[in-house]
C-alpha positions in Angstrom: -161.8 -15.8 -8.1 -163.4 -19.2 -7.5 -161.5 -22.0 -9.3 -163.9 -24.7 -11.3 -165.9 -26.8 -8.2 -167.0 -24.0 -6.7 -170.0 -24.0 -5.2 -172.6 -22.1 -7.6 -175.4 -20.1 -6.5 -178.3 -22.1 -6.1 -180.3 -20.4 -8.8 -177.6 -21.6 -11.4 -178.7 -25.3 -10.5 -182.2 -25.2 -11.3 -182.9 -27.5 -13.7 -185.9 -26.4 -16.4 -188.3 -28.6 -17.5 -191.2 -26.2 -19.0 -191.5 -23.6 -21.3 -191.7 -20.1 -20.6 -193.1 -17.8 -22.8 -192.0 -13.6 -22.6 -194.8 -11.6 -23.5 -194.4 -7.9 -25.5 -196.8 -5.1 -24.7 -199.5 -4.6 -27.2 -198.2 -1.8 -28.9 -194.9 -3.7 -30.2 -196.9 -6.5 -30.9 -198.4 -4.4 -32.9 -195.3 -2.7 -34.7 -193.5 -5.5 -35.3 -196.6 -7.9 -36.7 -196.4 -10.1 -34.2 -200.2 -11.6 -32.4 -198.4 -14.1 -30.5 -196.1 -14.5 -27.2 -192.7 -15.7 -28.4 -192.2 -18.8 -26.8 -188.2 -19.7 -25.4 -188.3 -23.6 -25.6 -185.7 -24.8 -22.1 -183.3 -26.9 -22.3 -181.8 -28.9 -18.9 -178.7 -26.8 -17.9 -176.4 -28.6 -16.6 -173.4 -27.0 -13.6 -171.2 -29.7 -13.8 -168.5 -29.0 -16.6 -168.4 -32.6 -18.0 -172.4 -32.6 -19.2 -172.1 -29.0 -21.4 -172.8 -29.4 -24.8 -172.8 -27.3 -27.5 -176.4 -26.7 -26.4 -175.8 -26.0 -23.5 -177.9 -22.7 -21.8 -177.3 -20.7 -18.9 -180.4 -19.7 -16.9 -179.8 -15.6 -16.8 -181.5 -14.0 -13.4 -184.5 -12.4 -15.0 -185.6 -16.6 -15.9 -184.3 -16.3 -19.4 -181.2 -18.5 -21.0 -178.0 -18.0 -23.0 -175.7 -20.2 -24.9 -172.7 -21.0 -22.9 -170.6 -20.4 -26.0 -170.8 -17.6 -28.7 -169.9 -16.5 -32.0 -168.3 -13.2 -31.8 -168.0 -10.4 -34.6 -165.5 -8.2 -33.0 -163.5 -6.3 -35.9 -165.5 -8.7 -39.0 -165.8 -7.1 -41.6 -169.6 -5.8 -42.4 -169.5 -7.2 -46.2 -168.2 -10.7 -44.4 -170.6 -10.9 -41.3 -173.3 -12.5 -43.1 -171.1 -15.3 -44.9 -169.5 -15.8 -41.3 -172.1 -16.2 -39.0 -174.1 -18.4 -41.4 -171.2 -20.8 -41.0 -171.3 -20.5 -37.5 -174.6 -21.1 -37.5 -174.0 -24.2 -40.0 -171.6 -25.8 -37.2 -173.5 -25.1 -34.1 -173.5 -21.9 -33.1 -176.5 -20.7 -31.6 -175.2 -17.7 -30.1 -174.5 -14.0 -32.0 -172.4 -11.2 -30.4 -172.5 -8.3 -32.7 -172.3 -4.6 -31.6 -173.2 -0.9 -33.4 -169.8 0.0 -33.2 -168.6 -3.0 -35.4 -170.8 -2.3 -38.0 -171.9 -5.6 -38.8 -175.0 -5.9 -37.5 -177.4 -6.1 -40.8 -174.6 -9.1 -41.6 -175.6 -10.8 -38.5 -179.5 -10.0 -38.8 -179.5 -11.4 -42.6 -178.1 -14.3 -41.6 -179.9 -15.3 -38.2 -183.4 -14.4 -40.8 -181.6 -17.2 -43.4 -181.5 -19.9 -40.7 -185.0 -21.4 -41.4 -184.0 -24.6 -40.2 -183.7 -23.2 -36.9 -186.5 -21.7 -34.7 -186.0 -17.8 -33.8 -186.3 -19.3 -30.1 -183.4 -21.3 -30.4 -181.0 -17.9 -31.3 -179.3 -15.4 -29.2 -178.4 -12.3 -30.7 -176.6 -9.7 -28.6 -175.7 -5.9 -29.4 -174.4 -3.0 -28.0 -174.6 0.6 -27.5 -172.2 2.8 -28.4 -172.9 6.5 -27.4 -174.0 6.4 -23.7 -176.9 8.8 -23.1 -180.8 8.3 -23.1 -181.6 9.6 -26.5 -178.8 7.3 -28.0 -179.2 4.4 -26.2 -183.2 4.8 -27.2 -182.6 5.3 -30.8 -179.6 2.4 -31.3 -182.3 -0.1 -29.9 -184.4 1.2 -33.1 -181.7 1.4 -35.7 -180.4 -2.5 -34.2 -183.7 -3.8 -35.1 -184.2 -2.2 -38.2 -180.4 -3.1 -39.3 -180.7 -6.4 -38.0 -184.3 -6.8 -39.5 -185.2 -8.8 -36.4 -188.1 -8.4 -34.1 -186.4 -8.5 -31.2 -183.1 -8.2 -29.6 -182.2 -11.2 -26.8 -179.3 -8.9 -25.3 -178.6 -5.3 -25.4 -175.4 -4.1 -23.7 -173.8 -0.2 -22.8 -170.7 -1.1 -24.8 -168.6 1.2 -22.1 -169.0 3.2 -18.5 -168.4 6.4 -20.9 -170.7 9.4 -21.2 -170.6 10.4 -17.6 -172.8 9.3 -14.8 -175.6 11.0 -16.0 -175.6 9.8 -19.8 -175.0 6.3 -18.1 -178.0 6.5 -16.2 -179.7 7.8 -19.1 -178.5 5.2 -20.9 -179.2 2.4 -18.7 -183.4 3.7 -18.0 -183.7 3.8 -21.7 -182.5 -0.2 -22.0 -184.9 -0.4 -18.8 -187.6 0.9 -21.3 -187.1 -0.8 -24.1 -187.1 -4.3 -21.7 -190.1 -3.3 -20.9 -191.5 -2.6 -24.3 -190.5 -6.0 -25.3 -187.3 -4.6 -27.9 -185.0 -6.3 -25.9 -185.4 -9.6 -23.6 -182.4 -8.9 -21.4 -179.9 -5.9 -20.6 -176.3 -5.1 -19.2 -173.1 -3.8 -19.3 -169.4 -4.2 -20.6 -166.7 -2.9 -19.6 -167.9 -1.7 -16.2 -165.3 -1.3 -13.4 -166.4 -2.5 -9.6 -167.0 1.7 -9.2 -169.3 1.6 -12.3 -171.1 -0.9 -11.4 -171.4 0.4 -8.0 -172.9 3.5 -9.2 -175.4 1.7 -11.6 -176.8 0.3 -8.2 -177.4 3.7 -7.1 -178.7 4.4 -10.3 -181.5 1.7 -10.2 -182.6 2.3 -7.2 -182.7 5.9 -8.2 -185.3 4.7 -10.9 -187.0 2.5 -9.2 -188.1 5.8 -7.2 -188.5 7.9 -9.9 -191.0 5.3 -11.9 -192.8 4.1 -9.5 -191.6 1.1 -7.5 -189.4 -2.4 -7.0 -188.1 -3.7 -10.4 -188.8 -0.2 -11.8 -184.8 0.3 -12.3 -184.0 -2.9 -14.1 -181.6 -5.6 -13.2 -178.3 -6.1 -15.4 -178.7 -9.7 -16.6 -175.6 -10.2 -17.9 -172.0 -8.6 -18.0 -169.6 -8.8 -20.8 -166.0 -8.1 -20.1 -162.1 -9.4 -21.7 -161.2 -12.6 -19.4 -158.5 -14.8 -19.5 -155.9 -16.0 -17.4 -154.0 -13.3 -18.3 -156.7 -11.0 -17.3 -158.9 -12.3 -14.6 -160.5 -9.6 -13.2 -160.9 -11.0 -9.7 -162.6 -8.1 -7.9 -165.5 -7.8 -11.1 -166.0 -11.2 -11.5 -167.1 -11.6 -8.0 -168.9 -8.3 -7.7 -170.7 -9.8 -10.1 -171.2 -13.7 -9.2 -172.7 -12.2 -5.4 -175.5 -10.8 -7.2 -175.8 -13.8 -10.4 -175.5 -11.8 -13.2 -173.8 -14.3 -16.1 -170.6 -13.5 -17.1 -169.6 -13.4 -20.4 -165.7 -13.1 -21.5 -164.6 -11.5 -25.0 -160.7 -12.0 -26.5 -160.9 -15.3 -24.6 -157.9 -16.6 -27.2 -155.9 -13.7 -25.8 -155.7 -12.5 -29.7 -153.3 -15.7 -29.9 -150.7 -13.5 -28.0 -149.9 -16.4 -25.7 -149.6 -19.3 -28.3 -146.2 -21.0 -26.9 -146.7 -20.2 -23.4 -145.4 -23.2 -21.6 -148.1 -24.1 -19.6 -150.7 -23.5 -22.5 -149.0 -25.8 -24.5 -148.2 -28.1 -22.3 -152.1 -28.5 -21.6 -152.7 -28.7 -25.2 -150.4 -31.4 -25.9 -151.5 -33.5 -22.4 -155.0 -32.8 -23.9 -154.5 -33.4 -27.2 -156.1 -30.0 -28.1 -155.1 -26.8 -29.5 -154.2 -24.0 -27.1 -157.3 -22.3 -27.8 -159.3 -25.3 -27.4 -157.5 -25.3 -23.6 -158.7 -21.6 -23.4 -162.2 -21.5 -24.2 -162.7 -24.7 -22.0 -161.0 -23.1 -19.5 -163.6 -20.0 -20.0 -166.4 -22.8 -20.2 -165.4 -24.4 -16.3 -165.0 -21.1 -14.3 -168.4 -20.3 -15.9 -168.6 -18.2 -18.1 -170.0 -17.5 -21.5 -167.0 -17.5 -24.1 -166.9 -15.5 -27.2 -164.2 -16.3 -30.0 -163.8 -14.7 -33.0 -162.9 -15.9 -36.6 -163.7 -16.0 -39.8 -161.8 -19.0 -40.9 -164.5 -21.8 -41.1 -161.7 -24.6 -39.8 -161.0 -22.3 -36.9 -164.8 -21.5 -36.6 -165.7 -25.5 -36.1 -162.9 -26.1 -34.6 -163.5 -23.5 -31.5 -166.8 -25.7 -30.8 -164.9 -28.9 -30.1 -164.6 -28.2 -26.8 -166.9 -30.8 -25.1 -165.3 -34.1 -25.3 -163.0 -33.0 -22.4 -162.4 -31.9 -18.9 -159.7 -30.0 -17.3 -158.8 -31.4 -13.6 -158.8 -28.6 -11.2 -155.8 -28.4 -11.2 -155.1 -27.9 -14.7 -157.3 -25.2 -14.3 -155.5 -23.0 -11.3 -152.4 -23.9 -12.9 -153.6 -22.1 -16.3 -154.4 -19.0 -13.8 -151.8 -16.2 -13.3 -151.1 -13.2 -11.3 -150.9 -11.1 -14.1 -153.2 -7.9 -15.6 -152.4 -7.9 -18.9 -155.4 -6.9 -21.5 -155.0 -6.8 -25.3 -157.6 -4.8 -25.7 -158.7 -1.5 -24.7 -159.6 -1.3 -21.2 -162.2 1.0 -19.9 -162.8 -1.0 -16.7 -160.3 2.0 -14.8 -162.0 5.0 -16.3 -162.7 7.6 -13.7 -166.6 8.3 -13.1 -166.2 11.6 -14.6 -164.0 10.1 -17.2 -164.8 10.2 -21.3 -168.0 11.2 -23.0 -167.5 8.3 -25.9 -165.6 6.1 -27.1 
């Protein structure tokens, strides 16, 4: 994998200037109440490590932009999601990853609704699908937005490359659809191995046949996926960078599993930062999209204070290991013909 410095593709440097405005189709317009395009103000994005900010946006491939660092709701509990991510928001945060299968989402929605003081534009909110087949996928775009109570979704993911190749293909044409539709602003994957995502090729140029033309299949925008230097994921990752689909990397504190490691720590203290400070800027300079979880507001703020430093290169290969060690589940090695759900 490609160490912090190295060269980015050149559609990751453009800088916006303008505002670009995502137009639904009449008939969601319609549905949801809405008689105007919503507008995404832009923000310059900077490459170079030392310039992020808190505001910092990556441009996705489909022209669209994502906070380079998210609030993540993995294992909240629904009656605390609300309270939670209305802190996060408080501190900073303008970036949401929720999922169906977590079962906060309505927490998330109400509080995202609650921010007044900050323009729907200017927040992400990203949720997944749980049961992979057409009909599923269709209706959990539905049920997110009512449960959410928001008018659109900015990223909708297959949660996992279960349900067999045809329920993922299924799966993937109904996100295709509702992108389209206006639902959802931008679609992908998590948890796909390189054969996954080698068959989702197949599978949009499958579509693109079968509904009439070039960009008929969709494109995967973004790609979610448990990264750390304990679990690099070398062959994905660059799968993945040759075609500039963002990156975006979930348990990046490792579940705290490697507070004391040696070379952690001895980061943290050059650094004067915690060891999960060191992690997620870590996250932050090989380019990708962190997501840490907590629901301790200290913890919370504290996982933002990440911009006031840089590691050297070599800090950052010296962080990297050899090892495959995930702490959470991993369905990355499924077979093709492997489990129907979750």
């Amino acid at each position: 994998m490609a160490s912090f410095g190295t060269k980015i593709p050149k559609s990751r440097l453009q800088v916006l200037s303008a505002n670009s405005s995502v137009f639904f189709n009449s008939s969601h317009l319609q549905k949801r109440k809405l008689n105007h395009p919503i507008t995404f103000s832009t923000h310059i994005f900077c490459t170079m490590a030392s310039a992020l900010t808190l505001q910092s946006k990556q441009k996705l491939n489909n022209g669209l932009e994502i906070p380079v660092l998210g609030y993540g709701l993995w294992k909240t509990a629904p009656e605390e999601a609300e309270k939670v991510t209305t802190e996060a928001l408080k501190v900073g945060y303008r970036h949401v990853d929720s999922a169906a299968s977590y079962r906060n989402e309505a927490g998330a929605g109400a509080a995202i609704r609650g921010a007044k003081d900050i323009p729907r534009s200017e927040l992400f909110f990203t949720s997944k699908v749980r049961y992979i087949n057409y009909d599923d996928a269709k209706d959990q775009v539905e049920e997110t937005l009512e449960k959410t109570g928001l008018d659109y979704i900015d990223l909708m993911l297959l949660h996992c490359p279960y349900g067999g190749s045809e329920g993922r293909k299924g799966a993937w044409k109904a996100l295709v659809e509702a992108q389209e539709a206006g639902l959802v602003k931008s679609i992908g994957v998590s948890n796909y191995g390189v054969h996954h995502l080698d068959e989702l090729e197949t599978h949009i140029k499958e579509l693109e046949e079968e509904r009439g033309g070039k960009g008929k299949g969709g494109a995967i925008n973004v790609a979610q996926y448990e990264i750390h230097p304990w679990c690099a994921r070398n062959d994905i990752v660059q799968w993945l960078q040759k075609r500039n689909v963002a990156i975006e990397a979930y348990s990046p504190l490792v579940r705290g599993e490697k507070w004391g490691d040696k070379t952690l720590k001895a980061l943290a203290d050059k650094h004067g930062k915690s060891e999960a400070q060191i992690l997620l800027r870590w996250s932050l300079q090989k380019g990708y999209i962190p997501l840490p979880k907590s629901v301790t507001p200290t913890r919370i703020l504290d996982n933002t204070k990440i911009y006031d430093f840089q590691l050297p290169d070599e800090d950052v290969k010296n962080l990297e290991t050899d090892e495959y060690s995930p702490v959470c589940w991993d369905p990355t090695v499924s077979p093709l013909d492997g489990p129907k759900s979750g």
